[in-house]
N, C-alpha and C positions, 0 to 999 in steps of 0.2 A: 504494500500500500504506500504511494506519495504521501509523505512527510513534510514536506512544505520546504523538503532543505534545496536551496536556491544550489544551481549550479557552477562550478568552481566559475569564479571570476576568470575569462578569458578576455581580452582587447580585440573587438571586432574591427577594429579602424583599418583595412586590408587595403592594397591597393588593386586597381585591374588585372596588372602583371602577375597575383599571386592566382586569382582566378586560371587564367591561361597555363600558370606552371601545373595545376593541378591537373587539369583536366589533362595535361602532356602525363604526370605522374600516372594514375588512374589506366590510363590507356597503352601504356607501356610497362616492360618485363621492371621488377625488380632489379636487376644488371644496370638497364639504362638510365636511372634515375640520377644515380651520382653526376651525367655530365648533362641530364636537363639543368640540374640546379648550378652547375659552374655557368654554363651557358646564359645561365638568367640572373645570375651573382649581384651583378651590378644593377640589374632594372629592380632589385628584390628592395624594400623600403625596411628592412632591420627586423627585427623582432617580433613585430607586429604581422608582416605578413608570413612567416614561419609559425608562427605562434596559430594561424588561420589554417595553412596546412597540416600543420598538425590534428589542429580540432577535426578538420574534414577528410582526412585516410581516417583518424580512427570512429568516425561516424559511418566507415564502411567498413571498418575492418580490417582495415588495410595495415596492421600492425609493424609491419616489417619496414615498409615503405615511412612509416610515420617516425620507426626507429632510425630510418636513417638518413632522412632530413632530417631530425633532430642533432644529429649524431656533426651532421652537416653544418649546420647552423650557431650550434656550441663554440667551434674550432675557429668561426669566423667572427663571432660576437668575443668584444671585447671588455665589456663592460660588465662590473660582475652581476648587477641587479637583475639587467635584461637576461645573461645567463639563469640565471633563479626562475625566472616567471616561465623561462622555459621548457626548464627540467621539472618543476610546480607541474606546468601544463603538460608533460608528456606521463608524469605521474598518474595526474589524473585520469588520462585517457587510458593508459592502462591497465589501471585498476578496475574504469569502470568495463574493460575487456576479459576481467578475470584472469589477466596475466600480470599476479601477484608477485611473483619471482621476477619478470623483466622488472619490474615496476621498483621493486629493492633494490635490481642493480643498477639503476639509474640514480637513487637518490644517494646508495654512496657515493658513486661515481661523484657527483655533486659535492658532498660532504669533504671526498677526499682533496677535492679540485680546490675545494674553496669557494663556492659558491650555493652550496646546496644546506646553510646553516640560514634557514628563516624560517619561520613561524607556516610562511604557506606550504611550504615542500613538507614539514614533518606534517601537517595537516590534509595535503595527498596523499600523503603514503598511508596515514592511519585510516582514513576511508577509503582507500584501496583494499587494507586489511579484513577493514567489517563488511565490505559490499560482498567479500568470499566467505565472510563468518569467520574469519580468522582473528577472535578476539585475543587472545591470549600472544598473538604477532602485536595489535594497534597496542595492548597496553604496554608492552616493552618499548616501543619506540615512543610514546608518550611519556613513559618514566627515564628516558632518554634522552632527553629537553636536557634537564637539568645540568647535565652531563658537557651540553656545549652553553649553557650560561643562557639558555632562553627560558623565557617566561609563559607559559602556557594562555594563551587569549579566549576570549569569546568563541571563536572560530575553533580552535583547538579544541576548546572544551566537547564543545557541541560534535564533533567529529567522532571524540574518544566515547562519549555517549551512545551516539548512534552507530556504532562498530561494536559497542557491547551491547546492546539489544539487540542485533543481528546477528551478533555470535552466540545468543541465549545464555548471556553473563546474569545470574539472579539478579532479583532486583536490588535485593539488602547492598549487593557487590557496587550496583552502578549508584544508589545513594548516594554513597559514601564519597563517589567520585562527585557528583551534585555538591553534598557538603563540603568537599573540599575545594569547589569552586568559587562557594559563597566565601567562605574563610578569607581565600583568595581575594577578596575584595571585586571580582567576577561578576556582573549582573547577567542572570538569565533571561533569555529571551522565547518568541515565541516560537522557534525552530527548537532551543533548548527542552522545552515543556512537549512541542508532536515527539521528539523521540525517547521522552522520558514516558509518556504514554504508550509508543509504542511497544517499549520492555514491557509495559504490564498488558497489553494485548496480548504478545502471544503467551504469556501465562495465564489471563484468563483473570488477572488481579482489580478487579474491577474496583475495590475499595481504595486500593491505593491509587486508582486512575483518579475516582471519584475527589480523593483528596487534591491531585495535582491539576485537576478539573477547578476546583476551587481558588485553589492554590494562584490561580491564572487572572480570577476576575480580583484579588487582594491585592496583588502585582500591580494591577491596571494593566496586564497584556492582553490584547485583543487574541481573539481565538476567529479563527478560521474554518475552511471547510473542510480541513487535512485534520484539525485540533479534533472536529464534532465528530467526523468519521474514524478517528484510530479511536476514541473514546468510548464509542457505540462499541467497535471493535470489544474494547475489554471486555465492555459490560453484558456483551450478546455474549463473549464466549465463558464468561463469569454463570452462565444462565437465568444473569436479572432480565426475564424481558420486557417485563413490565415497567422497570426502572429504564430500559432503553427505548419503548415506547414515547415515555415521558422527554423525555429529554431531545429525541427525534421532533416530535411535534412542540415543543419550543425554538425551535431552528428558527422557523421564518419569522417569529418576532425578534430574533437579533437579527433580522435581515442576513441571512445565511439561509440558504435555500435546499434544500435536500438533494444527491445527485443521484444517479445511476448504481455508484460506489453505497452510498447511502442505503440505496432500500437492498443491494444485495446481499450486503451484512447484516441488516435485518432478517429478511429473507432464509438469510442460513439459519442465522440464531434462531430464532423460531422450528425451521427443519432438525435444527440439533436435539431442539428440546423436543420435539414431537408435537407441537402445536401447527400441524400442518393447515388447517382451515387459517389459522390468522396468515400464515406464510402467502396462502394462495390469495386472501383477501388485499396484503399489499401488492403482490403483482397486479390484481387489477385494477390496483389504485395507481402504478407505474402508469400504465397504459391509460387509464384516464387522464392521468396527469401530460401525456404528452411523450413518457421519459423511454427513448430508445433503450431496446434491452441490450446488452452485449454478452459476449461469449460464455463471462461467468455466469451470468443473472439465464440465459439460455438452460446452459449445463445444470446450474441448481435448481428451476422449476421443472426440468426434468427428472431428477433427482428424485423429488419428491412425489410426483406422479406415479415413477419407480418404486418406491416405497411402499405406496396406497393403492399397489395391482393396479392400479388406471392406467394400463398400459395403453391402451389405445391414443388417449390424450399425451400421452408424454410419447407417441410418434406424431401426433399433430403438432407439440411443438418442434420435434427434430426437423418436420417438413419446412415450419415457420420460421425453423432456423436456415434453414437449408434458403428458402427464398429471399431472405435478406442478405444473400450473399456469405455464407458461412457453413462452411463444411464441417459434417461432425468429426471431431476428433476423440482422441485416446479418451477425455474426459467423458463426452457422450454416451463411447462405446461401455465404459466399465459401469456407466451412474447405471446403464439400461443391461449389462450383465446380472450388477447385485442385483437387480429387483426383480429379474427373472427365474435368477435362482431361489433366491428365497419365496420364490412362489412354487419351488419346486416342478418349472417351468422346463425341462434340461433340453428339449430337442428346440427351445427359441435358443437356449444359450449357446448350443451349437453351430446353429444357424446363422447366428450374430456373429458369433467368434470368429466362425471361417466366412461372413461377410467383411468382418473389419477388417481381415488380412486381404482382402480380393480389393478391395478400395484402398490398398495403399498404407491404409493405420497403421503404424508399427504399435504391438499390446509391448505397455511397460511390464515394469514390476509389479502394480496394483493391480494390473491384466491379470496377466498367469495368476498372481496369489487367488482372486477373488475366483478363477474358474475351477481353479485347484480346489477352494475351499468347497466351492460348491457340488463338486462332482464327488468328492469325499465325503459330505455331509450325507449326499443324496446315496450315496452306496456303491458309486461307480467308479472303481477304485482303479479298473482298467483304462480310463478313461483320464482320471488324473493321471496315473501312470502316464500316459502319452504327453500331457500337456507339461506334466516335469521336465521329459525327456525335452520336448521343443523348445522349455524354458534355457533349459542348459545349454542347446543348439544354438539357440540364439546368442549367447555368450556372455548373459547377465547373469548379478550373480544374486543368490537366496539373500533375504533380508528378517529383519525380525517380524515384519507384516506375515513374509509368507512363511517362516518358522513356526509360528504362531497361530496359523491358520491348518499347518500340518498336523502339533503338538494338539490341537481343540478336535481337529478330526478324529485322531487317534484318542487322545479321551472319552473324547463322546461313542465311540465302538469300545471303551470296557479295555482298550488298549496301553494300559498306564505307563508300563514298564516299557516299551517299545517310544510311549511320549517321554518319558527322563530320557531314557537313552538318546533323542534326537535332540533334548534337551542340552544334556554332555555336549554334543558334536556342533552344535549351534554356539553354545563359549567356546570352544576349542576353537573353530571358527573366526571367533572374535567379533562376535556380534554380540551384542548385551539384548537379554532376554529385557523385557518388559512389563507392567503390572496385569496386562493381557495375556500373557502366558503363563505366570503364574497364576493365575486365577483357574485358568481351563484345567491345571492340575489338580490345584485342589480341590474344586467341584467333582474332581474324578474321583480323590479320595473319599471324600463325601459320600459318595454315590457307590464306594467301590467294596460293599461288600456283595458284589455279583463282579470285581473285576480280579487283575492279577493285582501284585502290587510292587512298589518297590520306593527304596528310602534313600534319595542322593540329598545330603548334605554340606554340598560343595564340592562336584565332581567326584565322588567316591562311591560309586552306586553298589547298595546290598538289594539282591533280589528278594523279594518274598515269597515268590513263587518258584513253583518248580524249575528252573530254567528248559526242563523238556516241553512246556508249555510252551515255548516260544518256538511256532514251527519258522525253519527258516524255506521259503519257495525259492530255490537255485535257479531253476529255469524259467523264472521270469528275468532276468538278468541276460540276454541275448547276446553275450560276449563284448559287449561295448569298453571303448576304454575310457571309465569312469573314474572320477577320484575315490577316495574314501566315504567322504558325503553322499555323491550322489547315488552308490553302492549302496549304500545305509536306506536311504529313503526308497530306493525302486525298491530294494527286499521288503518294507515293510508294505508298501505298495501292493505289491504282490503277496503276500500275507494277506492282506484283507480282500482282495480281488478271489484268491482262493477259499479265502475261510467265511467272508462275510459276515463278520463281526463275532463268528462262532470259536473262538479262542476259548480252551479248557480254561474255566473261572476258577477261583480257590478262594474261598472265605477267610478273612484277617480278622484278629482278633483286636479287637476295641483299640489297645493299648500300642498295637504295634502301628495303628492306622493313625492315632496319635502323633506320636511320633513325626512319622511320614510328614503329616500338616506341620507338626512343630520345624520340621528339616526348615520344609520348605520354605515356610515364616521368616525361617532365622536368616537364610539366604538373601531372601528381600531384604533384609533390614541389612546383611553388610556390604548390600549391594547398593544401596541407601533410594530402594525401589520404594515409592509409599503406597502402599497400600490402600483402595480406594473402596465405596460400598457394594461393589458389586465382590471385590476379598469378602470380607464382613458377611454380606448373605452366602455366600459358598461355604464358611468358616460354620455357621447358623446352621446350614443343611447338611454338615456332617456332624456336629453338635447332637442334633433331631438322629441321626445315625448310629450315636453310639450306641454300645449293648448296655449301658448303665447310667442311672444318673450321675455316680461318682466319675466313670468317664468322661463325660460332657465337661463337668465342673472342673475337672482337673484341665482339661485341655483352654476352656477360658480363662482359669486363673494362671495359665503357662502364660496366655497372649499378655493378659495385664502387663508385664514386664515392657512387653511393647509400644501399647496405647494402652494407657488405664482410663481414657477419657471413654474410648469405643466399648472397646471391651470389660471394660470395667461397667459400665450399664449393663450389660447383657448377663454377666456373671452377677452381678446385684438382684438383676430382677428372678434370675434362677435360683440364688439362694436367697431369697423373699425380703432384702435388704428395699422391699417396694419405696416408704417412705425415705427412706435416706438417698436414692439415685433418683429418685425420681425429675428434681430441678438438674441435675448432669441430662441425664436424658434428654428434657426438654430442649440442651443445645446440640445434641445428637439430631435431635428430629430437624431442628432448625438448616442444619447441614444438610441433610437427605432433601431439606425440600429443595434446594435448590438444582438438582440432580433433576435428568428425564422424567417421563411421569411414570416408563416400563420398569425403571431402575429406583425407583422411589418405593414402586408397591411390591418389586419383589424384597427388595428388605424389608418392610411390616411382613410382608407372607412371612420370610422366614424367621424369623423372631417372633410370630404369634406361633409358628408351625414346631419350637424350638421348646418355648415356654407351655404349650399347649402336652405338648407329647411328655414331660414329665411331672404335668400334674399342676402345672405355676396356672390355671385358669384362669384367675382372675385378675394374675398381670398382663396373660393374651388377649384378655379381653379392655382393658384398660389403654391396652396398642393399637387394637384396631378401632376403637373409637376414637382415639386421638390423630389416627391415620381417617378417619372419615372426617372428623375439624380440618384436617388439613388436604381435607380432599386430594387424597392419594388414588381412592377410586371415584370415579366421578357418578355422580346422581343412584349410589348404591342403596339408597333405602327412600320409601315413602311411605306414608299411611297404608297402601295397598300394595307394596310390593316391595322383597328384597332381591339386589340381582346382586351374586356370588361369584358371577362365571369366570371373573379376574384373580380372583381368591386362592392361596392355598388351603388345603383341608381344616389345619387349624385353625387360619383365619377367618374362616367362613363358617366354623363350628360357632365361634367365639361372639360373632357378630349375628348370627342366629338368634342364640341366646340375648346379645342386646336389644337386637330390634322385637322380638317378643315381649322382653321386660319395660318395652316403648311401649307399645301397645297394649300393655299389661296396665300401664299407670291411664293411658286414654281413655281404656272401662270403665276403671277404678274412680275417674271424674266426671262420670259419669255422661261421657260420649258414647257417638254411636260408632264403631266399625264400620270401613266397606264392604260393598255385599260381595265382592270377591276380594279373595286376598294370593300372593303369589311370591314363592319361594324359586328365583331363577338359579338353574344350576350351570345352566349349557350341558353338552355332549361330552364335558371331559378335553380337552386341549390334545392330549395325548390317547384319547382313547381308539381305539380300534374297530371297536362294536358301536355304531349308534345308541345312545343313549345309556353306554356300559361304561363312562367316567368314573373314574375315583373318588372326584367330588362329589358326582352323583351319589353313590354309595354312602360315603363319609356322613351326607346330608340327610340320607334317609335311614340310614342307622339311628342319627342322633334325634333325629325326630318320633323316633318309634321307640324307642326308649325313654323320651318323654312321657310318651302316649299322646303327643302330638297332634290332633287332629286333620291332616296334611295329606291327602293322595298325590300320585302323578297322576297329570293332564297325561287323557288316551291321545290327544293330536303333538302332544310334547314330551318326548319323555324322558326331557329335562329339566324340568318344570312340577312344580310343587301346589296345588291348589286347595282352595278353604273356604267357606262361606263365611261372613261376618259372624252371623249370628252362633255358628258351630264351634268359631275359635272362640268367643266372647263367652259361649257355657265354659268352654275349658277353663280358660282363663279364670272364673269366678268358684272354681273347685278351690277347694281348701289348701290341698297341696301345691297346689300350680306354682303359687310363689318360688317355693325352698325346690323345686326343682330346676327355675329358673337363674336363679343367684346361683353365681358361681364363686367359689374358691382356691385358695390355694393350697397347696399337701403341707408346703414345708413357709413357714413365717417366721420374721424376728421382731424379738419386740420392738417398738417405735424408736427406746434409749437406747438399743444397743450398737453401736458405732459401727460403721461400713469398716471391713478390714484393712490397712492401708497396705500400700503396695512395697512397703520395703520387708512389712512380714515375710516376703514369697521368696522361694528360694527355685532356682529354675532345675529341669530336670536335665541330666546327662543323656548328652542327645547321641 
């Protein structure tokens, strides 16, 4: 995103003669250039018009050519200033070429000469460094000032800033660089403030944008359309969007007008969060408004189309893109891959795939990851098998996307130990795993007492399984010469393409599956990976797994050591510490809300599903009412109806039970009920059998055991129904109440103090 940072000051005062020498330059070999320029020596006006050819090869490209007029021009200038603005100027152009290294050798070159010791050359070269992300280059030569007796400027400052946001220097790191500018007696300006915004855009730091938001009208600096847009930036990727809604529609009263840039930030924020209707509703506001879409704003209201199976519509836009002069590209092709896959769509994603290559598209790395993942997911293990192979062909190399998307496949097939193992070979590698890959593991563990298992805690894997469990298929392996990697994944490839997820299972014992989580935890944490809510709900869902309550407890009170803020609520409300965590909690929840709305309810699921399954009722039930204030699930209950079908089993047990003891107190006040009432379960997410859900089950267990008065609808049979008047007899039974309230197994009294976290002693992993 433009920054507002103005570009290096160059001297356009050229004369005619530089025009004519260029167009000679340009049109001729590199060889000839040395004697266009002797030839034109004397009609050339100094500096000024070198300084012109300069700017205009490297505005083509032209690097070599620019190198050496440069090279040309130095030798003949005799004046050291004009040398400087020179070697400045040839800095900058190749920096912004991404030729880092010529870029160094020019400025010592300078340095050494004696001419290359001014505030603007070190001011090239360090935005040379950041435009590559090469933070950790701009600040050495920044803390290198000193060294030749210069004084860091305005300009400088602003430079070493915006090279450390581009290099994803934290932000605490670039403060500090800030306060040491104020110190400096330094005033900030309003380029200083877009790139100090910019650092907390790509974190997503919305609070601290907000402050330097502030921060701007205190100053008296004017804010701009670069200030309003990398701002939205933060705060769309912060997931305030409601807070960028606001601030959007204050624009046009500072006379600052909304762009293009504008609403496709919006736009995404909104698709990130899952609030696709508001997403779609500003596109039609673009287009009321007048505002040309462009490539981005194209590719993400496809995107989203993609998303929401409206696939039809998101090739009405490819077409609309297509006739404004824009061909789809790589971004097109992948936004309209995932959404076919995940509709378990596979002969469009075929059909796509080998269209995108017939049109030209080269698929990147997001390409192959996302067809891989999809053909994996979907069971067609032969299939990814080949698009590996083509991946490797192509002579790109695996990344942590498609690591990860391997590592989740093979978990999700019960394949754990085959996932560590690609695990191993992916650091060996030297690619650094992600909070994304760990997470697909430990969901594994969770889920893995139907899988094999295995314990790597930091490259040292013990199997838990049979190691004969792990068939190896040779003859998928066609004699190719492959590295060690790519060996590794076609076998496992082939493993599943032969076996089809049907790999000999072995049952793990509570303790040792323990463990496994704890490894894995610990790795994150020296790997200083953070652990985010979707960790947390995977952690919850093998919690609800162990063989023991003492199991579960032990393995939360391991994590405390880690976060006692997270984990420490969830092991509170399991050992019935309700009142004491409860205000912790509350800024737990505060966190979660600002999370998707899919990743929001599956943490309530699992932490009702957690607390539920060892008896804590009446704290699962005290979660998902407070996840309905917080409208995690949307319009889930009314006088006449509860709908479940987002629910896990405990959560939906739990909230059963509340909306009944709603309706329980409406009789009681003597209101009337509606004459129909409706328990929605859906079909089960994962069920197989029409209307043979688990939920379904869970729901009609617990209502029948009430003595419930609740059938299934014969047109629905997922679906729970009651007449007013038949639940209102119940209701006014004597019992009804005390079956209604729920409680907890295990409680502490109100004064007895949450245990603190230095009590714990960690276990020998």
């Amino acid at each position: 995103m433009h920054l507002g940072r103005p570009k290096t000051s160059i001297n356009t005062r050229h004369t005619s003669i530089a025009e004519e020498v260029l167009q000679l330059a340009l049109h001729n070999a590199l060889a000839g250039l040395e004697s266009i320029l002797v030839s034109f020596e004397s009609k050339l006006s100094g500096s000024d018009d070198y300084t012109f050819l300069l700017r205009e090869l490297g505005n083509r490209s032209e690097y070599e050519k620019a190198i050496k007029c440069f090279n040309f021009a130095v030798r003949r200038e005799t004046r050291r200033t004009e040398q400087g603005k020179l070697a400045t100027a040839m800095i900058s152009i190749l920096g912004r070429l991404g030729k880092v290294e010529l870029a160094r050798g020019v400025f010592h070159t300078a340095l050494n000469e004696g001419y290359g010791k001014t505030v603007y050359a070190f001011s090239a070269l360090i935005s040379a460094f950041g435009r590559s992300g090469y933070c950790d280059e701009a600040l050495k030569v920044f803390d290198s000032m000193k060294n030749y007796g210069l004084k860091p400027n305005l300009v400088i400052y602003n430079a070493v800033i915006d090279a450390c946001g581009k290099g994803g220097l934290e932000f605490k790191r670039v403060v500090e660089i800030f306060d040491e500018m104020l110190r400096s007696g330094v005033q900030p300006d309003r380029i200083t403030f877009n790139s100090l915004l910019a650092v907390c855009s790509r974190g997503g730091l919305w609070e601290a944008a907000s402050n330097l938001f502030s921060e701007m009208v205190d100053r008296g600096i004017d804010r701009d359309i670069f200030t309003y847009n990398t701002f939205l930036d933060a705060v769309c990727k912060g997931g305030q969007m409601d807070l960028a809604f606001e601030i959007m529609a204050e624009m046009p009263a500072k006379n600052i007008f909304p762009n293009v840039i504008t609403y496709s930030t919006m736009v995404d924020g909104y698709a990130k969060a899952g609030r696709f209707d508001d997403a779609l509703n500003l596109f039609n506001e673009m287009k009321f408004l007048g505002i040309g879409l462009d490539r981005v704003s194209y590719n993400t209201l496809l995107s989203i189309y993609a998303k929401l199976g409206r696939f039809e519509e998101a090739l009405d836009i490819c077409r609309e893109m297509e006739d404004s002069g824009m061909r789809r590209d790589v971004v097109t092709y992948n936004a309209l891959l995932g959404g076919y896959g995940k509709q378990g769509k596979y002969d469009e994603v075929r059909a796509l795939f080998d269209e995108m290559k017939a049109q030209k598209v080269s698929p990147n790395l997001l390409t192959y990851s996302t067809v891989i993942d999809v053909y994996s997911k979907g069971g067609l293990y032969d299939e990814a098998m080949d698009v590996f192979r083509e991946f490797k062909r192509a002579g790109l190399k695996a990344d942590v996307v498609l690591y990860s998307a391997l590592i989740d496949a093979l978990c999700k097939n019960g394949l754990v130990e085959s996932a560590v193992s690609l695990l191993d070979e992916m650091t060996k590698e030297g690619i650094r795993p992600n909070v994304v890959t760990y997470n697909s593991i430990i969901d594994a563990f969770g889920r893995s007492a139907t899988s094999e298992h295995v314990f790597d805690a930091g490259g040292i894997r013990e199997s838990l399984a049979d190691s004969s469990s792990s068939l190896v298929i040779k003859q998928c392996i066609h004699g190719t010469a492959v590295d060690r990697e790519d060996n590794r994944i076609v076998k496992i490839f082939g493993q599943l393409a032969a076996e089809k997820g049907g790999q000999a299972k072995k049952d793990c014992g509570g303790k040792r599956e323990i463990l496994c989580i704890l490894g894995i935890f610990q790795k994150m944490h020296e790997l200083e990976i953070r652990p985010n809510v979707v960790t947390f709900s995977a952690i919850l869902n093998a919690c609800s797994r162990c063989d023991s309550f003492e199991d579960a407890s032990m393995l939360l009170e391991e994590l405390r050591l880690f976060d006692n803020q997270v984990y420490g609520v969830a092991y509170g409300l399991l050992m019935g510490y309700r009142e004491n965590v409860w205000i912790q909690a509350q800024s737990l929840f505060d966190e979660v809300k600002l999370m998707d709305s899919s990743t929001a309810s599956a943490f309530y699921n699992a932490l009702t599903d957690m607390l539920w399954h060892f008896g804590q009722k009446r704290g699962a039930q005290l979660v998902v009412l407070e996840g309905k204030r917080r409208q995690v699930w949307d319009n889930v209950w009314s006088n006449s109806c509860l709908d479940l079908h987002l629910m896990s089993s405990g959560a939906a047990r739990a909230m059963v039970h509340s909306w009944l003891l709603n309706i329980h107190s409406t009789v009681f006040e003597g209101h009337e009920l509606p004459k129909l009432l409706s328990i929605l379960t859906g079909w089960g997410k994962h069920s197989k059998v029409v209307g043979d859900g688990a939920l379904r089950r869970a729901v009609e267990a617990l209502l029948t055991g009430m003595g419930a008065p609740f059938q299934l609808a014969k047109c629905n049979l997922g679906r729970f129904v009651s007449t007013g008047p038949v639940v209102t007899a119940w209701l006014r039974e004597s019992g009804t109440k005390n079956l209604l309230v729920l409680h907890d197994n295990r409680t502490q009294p109100e004064n007895t103090r949450f245990e603190e976290i230095s009590n714990l002693q960690t276990l020998t992993l």
